[in-house]
C-alpha positions in Angstrom: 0.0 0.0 0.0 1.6 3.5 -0.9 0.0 6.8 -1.2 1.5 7.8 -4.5 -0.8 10.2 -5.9 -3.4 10.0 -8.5 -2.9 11.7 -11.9 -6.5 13.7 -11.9 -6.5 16.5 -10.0 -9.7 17.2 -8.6 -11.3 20.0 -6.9 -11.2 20.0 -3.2 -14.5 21.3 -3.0 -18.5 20.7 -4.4 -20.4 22.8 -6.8 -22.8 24.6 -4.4 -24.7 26.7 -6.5 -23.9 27.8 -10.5 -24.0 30.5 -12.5 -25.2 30.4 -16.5 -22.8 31.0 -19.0 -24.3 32.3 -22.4 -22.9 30.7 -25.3 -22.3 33.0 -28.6 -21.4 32.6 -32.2 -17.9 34.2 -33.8 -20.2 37.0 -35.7 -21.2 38.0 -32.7 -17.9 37.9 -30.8 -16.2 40.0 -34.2 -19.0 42.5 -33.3 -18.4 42.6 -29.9 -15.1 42.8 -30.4 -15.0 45.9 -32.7 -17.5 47.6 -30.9 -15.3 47.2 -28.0 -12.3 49.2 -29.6 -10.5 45.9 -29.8 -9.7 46.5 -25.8 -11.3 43.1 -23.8 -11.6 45.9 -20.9 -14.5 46.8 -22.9 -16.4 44.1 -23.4 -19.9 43.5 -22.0 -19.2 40.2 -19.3 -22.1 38.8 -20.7 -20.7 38.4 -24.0 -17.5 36.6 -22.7 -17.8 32.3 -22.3 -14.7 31.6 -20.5 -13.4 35.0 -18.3 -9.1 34.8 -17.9 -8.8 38.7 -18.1 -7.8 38.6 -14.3 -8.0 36.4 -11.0 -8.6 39.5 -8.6 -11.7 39.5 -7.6 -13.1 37.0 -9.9 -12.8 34.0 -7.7 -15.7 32.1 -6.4 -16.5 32.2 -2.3 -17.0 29.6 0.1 -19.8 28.3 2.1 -18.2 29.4 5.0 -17.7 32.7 3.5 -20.8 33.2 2.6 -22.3 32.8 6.1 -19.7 35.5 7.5 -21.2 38.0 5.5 -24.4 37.5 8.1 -21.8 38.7 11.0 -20.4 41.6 9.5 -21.1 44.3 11.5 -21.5 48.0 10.1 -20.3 50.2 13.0 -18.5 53.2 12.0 -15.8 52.6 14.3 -14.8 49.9 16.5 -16.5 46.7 14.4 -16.0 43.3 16.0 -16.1 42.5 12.6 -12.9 44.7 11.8 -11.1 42.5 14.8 -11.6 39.3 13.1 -10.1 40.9 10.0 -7.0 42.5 12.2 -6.4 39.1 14.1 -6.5 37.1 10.1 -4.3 39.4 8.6 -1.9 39.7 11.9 -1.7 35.9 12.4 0.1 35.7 9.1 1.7 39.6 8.8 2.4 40.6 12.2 3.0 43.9 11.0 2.4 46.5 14.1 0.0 48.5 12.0 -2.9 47.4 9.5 -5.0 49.7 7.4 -8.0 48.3 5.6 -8.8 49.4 2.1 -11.3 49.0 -0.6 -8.9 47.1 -2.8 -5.0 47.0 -3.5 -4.5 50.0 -5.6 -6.1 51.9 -2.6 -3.4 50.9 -0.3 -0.6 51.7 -3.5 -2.2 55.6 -3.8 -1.5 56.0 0.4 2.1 54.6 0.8 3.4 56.7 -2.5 1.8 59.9 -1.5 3.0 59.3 1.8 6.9 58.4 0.6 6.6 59.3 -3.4 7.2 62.7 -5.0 10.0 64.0 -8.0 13.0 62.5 -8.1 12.2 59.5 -5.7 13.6 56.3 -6.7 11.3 52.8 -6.1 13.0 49.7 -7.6 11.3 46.4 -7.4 11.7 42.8 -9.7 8.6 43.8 -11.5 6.1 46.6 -10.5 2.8 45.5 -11.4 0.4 47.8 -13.7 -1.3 49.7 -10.8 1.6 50.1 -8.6 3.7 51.5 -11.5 1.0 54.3 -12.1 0.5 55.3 -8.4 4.4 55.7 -8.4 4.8 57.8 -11.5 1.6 59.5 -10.9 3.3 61.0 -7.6 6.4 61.6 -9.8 8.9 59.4 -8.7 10.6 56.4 -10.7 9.4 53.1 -10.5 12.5 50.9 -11.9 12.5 47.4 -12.3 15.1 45.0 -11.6 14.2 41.4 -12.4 16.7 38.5 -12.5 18.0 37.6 -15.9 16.2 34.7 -16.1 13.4 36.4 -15.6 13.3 38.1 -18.8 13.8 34.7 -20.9 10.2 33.2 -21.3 11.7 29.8 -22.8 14.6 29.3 -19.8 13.3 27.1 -17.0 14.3 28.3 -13.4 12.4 27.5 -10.0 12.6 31.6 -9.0 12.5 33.9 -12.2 10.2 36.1 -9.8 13.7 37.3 -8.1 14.8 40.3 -7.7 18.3 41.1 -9.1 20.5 42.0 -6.2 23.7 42.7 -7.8 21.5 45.5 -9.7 19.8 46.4 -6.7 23.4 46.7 -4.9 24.5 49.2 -7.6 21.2 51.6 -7.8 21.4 51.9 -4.0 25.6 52.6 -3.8 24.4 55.5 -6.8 21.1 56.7 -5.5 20.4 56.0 -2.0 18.8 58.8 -0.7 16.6 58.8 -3.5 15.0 55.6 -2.8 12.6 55.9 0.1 12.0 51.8 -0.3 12.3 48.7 -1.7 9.6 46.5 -2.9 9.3 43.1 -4.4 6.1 41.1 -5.9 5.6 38.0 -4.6 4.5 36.0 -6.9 5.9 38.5 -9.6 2.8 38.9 -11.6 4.1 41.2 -14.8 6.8 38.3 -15.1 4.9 35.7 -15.8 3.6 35.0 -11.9 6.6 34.0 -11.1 7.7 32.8 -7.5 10.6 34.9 -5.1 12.9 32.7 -3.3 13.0 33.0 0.5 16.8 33.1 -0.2 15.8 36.5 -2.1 14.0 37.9 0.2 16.6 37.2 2.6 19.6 38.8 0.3 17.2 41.6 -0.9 16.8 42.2 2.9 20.3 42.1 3.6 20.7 45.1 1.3 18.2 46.9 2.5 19.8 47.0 6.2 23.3 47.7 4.6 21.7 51.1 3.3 19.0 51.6 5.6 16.0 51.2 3.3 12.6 49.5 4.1 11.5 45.9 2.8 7.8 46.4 1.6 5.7 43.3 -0.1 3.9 43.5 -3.0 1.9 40.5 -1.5 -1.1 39.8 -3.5 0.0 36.4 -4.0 1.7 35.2 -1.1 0.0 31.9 -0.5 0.9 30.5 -4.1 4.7 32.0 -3.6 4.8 30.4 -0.2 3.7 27.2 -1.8 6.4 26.7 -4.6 9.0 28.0 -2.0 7.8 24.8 0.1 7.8 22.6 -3.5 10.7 23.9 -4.9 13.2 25.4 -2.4 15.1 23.3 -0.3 14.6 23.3 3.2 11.4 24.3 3.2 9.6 20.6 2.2 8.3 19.9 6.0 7.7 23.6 6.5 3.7 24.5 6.9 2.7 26.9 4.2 1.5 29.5 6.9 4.9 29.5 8.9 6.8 30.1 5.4 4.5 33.3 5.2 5.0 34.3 8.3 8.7 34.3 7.6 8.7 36.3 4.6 6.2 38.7 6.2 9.4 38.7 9.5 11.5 39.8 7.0 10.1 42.8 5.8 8.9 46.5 7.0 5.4 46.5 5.6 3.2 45.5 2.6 0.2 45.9 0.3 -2.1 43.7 -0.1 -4.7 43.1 -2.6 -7.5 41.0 -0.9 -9.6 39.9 -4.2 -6.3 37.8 -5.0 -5.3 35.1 -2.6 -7.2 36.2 0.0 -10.3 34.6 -2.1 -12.5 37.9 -1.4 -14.5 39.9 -4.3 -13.2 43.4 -3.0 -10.8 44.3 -0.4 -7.2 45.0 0.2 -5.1 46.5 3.0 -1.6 48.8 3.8 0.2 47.3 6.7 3.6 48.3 8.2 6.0 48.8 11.3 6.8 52.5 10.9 4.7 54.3 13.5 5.4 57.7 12.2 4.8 56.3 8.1 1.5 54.2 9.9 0.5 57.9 11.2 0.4 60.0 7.9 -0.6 56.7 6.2 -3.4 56.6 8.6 -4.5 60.5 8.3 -4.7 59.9 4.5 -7.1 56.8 4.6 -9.6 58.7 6.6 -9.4 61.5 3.9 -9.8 59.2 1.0 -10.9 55.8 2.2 -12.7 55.9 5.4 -12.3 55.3 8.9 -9.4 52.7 9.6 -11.6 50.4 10.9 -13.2 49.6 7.6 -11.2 51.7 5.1 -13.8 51.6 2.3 -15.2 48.4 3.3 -18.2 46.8 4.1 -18.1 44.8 7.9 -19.1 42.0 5.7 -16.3 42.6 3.5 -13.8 42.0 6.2 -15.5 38.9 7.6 -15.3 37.4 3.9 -11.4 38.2 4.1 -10.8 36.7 7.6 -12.1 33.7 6.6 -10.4 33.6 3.0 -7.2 34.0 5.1 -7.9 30.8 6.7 -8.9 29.2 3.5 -5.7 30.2 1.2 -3.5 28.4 2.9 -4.8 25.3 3.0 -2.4 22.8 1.7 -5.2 20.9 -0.1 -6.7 23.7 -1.9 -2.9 25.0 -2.9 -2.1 22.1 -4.3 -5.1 22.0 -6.5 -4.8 25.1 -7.5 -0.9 24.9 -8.6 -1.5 21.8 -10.2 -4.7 22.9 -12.5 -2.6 25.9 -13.5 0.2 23.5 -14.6 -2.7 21.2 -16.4 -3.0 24.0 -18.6 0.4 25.2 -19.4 1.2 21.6 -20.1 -1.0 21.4 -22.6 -0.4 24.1 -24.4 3.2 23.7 -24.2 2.7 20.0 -25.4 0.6 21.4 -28.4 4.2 24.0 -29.4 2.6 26.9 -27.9 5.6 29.0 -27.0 4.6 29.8 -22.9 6.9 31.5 -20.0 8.1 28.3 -18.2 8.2 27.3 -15.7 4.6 27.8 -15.0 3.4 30.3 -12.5 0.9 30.1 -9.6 -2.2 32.2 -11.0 -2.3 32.4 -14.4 -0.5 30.8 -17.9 1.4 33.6 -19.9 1.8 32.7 -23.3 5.1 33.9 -25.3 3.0 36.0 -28.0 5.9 38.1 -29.3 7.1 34.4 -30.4 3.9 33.0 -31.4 3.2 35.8 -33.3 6.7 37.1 -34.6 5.7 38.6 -37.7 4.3 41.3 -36.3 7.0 44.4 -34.3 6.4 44.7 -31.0 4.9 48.1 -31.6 2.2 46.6 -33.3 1.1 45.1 -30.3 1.1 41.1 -30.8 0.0 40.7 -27.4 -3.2 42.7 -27.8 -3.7 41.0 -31.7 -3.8 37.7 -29.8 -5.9 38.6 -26.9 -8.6 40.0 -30.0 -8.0 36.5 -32.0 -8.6 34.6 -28.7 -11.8 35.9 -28.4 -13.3 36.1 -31.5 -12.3 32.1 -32.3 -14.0 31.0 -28.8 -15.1 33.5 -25.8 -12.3 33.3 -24.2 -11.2 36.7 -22.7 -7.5 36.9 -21.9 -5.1 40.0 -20.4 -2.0 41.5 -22.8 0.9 42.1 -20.5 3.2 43.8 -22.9 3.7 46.8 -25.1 0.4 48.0 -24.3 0.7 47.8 -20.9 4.2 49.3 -20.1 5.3 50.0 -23.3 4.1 53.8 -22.7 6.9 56.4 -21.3 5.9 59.1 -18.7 7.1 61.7 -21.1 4.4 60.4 -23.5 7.3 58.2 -25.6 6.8 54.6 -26.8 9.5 51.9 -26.8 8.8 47.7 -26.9 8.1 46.5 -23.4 10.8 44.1 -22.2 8.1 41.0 -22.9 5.3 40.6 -25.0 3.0 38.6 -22.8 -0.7 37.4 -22.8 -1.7 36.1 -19.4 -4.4 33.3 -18.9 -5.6 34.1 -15.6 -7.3 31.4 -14.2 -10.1 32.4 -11.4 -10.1 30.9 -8.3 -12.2 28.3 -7.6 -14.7 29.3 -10.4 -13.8 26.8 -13.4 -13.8 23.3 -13.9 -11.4 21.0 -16.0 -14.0 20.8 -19.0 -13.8 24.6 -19.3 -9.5 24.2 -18.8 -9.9 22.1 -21.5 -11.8 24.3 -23.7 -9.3 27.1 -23.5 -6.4 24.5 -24.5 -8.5 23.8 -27.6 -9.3 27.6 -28.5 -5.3 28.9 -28.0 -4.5 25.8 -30.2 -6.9 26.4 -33.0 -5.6 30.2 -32.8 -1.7 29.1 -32.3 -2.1 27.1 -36.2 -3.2 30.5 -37.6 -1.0 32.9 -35.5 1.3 34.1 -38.7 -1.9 35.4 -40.3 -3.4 37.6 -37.5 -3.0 41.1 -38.5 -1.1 43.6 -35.4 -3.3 47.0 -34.6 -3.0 50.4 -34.0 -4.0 52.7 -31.5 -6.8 55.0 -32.1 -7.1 56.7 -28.7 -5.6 56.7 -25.5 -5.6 58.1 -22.1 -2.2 59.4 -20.8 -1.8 56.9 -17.7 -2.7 53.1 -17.7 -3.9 53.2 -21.1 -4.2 49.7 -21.2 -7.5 49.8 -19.5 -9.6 52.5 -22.1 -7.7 52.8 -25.2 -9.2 51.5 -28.6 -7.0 49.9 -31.4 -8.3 49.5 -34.8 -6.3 46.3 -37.1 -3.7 47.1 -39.4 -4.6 46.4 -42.9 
């Protein structure tokens, strides 16, 4: 008798209630589609089958959720139901100070107005879309530093999510008392949802305390990072996935948080940090733009759903589902030559389209031509994370993003193999025709995050 495992992975959970999903025909998606501006952002959800534009926020709740809602409690000030949420987010961050907000980006626009401004410096592996913005928008520099590998979609490494220290090392010795911190992105999403190493947070920490600087998390996606630093570092193997975050939340100063990611809520985030003096302006500015900081935006039911998504995220069970379905996907794909950013992350499949579709420049946008070509062959709505997304300057300039990506970001909880294996068949059926899907132009564009509102017409 052994207990080697069984080869179908199935969910640890039953189908409590369902929602419809409205089938369509490929007229109807091409009209959609160019009614939309040929931006997925725009697109009616009804119109979409199968939704991979992002997992924040998308994922489905739990029973046990669900019934927390019926304790929130709505005080202004002082909730019991704002204690749960302190004592879930403490037991795993035991940060001194925690500041709800309505969702991640919140949290972002307080810590850079607190510490951002002209000619501030904040490096990171990869700042994420949001982040980036509420960085510049302050004026400061948000510079990324990602580990070679990190950059090579094709090269196979457990940590690609790591920040470059030697880099990191050399901007500090030049520019420290520009830089008010340090971040890193754990998993690091615009990479390909790579993991971080606890050796890298370790050496990025040593750094830190060499020049003085504070450690901050990017942390939307600790639970998956914790869990391939248990599969894939060594060391960790017999180590519970809640003690490995704890230990990368001991080693740095503060974090943000985006609750509608592993935190399996549909809204929420928080801001949480050591510094009491950075806590107090912090603090000042959430009651000026958020609310009160015993709900920050949210409802009491809000933080109940998040307290109890805490508990749920790191269950080992439900981790290794959810790491193994993701790699169900990119296994597929990558069986059936479809160039993807290996090895696979912990959210989401990125597919290589700068390779799959290498006829067309980078400034022609192949990650947003095969976003549009995904759609139109099946319903599937995927996110470009490329030249669209960061391939816009501050100054207004345009220059090829490092990676042309399109992510396949798989909802927690909400989809079933059959639907898994519906996506493998659409990217396949697009992949054979990838060398005649034309690149597009921009028609219009807003001058920040662009990505979001701006509509593209094809090139002829």
């Amino acid at each position: 008798m052994t207990d080697e495992p069984f080869r179908t992975i199935i969910e640890p959970f039953r189908i409590h209630s369902v929602e419809p999903m409205r089938q369509t025909t490929r007229a109807a998606r091409a009209a959609a589609l160019a009614a939309a501006g040929y931006n997925l952002f725009e697109l009616p959800a009804d119109d979409v089958l199968i939704d991979l534009l992002t997992d924040s926020g998308t994922g489905a709740m739990s029973a046990a959720q669900w019934a927390g809602l019926q304790l929130g409690n709505e005080a202004y000030a002082g909730s019991p139901s704002f204690q749960r949420f302190h004592e879930a987010v403490t037991g795993l961050f035991p940060f001194r100070h925690v500041l709800p907000t309505h969702q991640g980006r919140a949290a972002e626009k307080i810590l850079f107005t607190a510490v951002g401004g002209p000619g501030r410096i904040v490096p990171n592996n990869t700042h994420f879309d949001t982040t980036r913005a509420n960085i510049e928008f302050t004026g400061a520099d948000a510079v990324d530093l990602p580990t070679p590998e990190g950059l090579q979609p094709a090269t196979r490494h457990p940590f690609k999510g790591n920040l470059d220290v030697t880099a990191l090392e050399k901007l500090l010795a030049d520019h420290a008392g520009a830089v008010p911190l340090v971040m890193l992105t754990v998993t690091n999403n615009s990479g390909g949802g790579q993991p971080v190493s606890m050796a890298n947070i370790r050496a990025v920490r040593a750094v830190c305390d060499q020049y003085r600087k504070p450690l901050f998390l990017d942390a939307c996606r600790f639970a998956e990072n914790a869990w391939f630093i248990r599969t894939r570092e060594p060391g960790y193997a017999d180590t519970g996935v809640a003690d490995i975050v704890r230990e990368m939340a001991g080693l740095a100063d503060g974090m943000t948080m985006s609750a509608k990611k592993d935190p399996l809520a549909n809204i929420g985030g928080w801001l949480a940090l050591n510094d009491d003096s950075l806590a107090e302006r912090c603090r000042n500015l959430e009651i000026l733009t958020e609310g009160f900081p015993t709900y920050g935006g949210l409802a009491g039911r809000d933080l109940e759903a998040i307290a109890q998504g805490l508990q749920e995220c790191v269950d080992e069970d439900y981790l290794r589902y959810r790491i193994r379905s993701i790699a169900y996907l990119g296994e597929a794909l990558e069986s059936a030559g479809v160039p993807v950013v290996v090895p696979f992350g912990g959210h989401a499949v990125f597919i290589d389209a700068r390779a799959m579709l290498s006829h067309l420049d980078p400034l022609q946008y192949p990650g947003q031509a095969l976003v549009c070509a995904l759609y139109e062959e099946g319903g599937v709505r995927a996110c470009e994370i490329g030249t669209v997304m960061f391939g816009r300057r501050p100054d207004g300039s345009e220059a090829p993003a490092a990676m042309d990506l399109v992510r396949l970001a798989v909802p927690r909880r909400t989809y079933t193999q059959s639907h898994i294996d519906y996506v493998i068949e659409v990217v396949t059926r697009v992949a054979a025709r990838a060398a005649t899907l034309p690149g597009l132009r921009i028609v219009s564009q807003p001058a920040q995050l662009r990505h979001f509102t701006a509509r593209f017409a094809p090139l002829a």
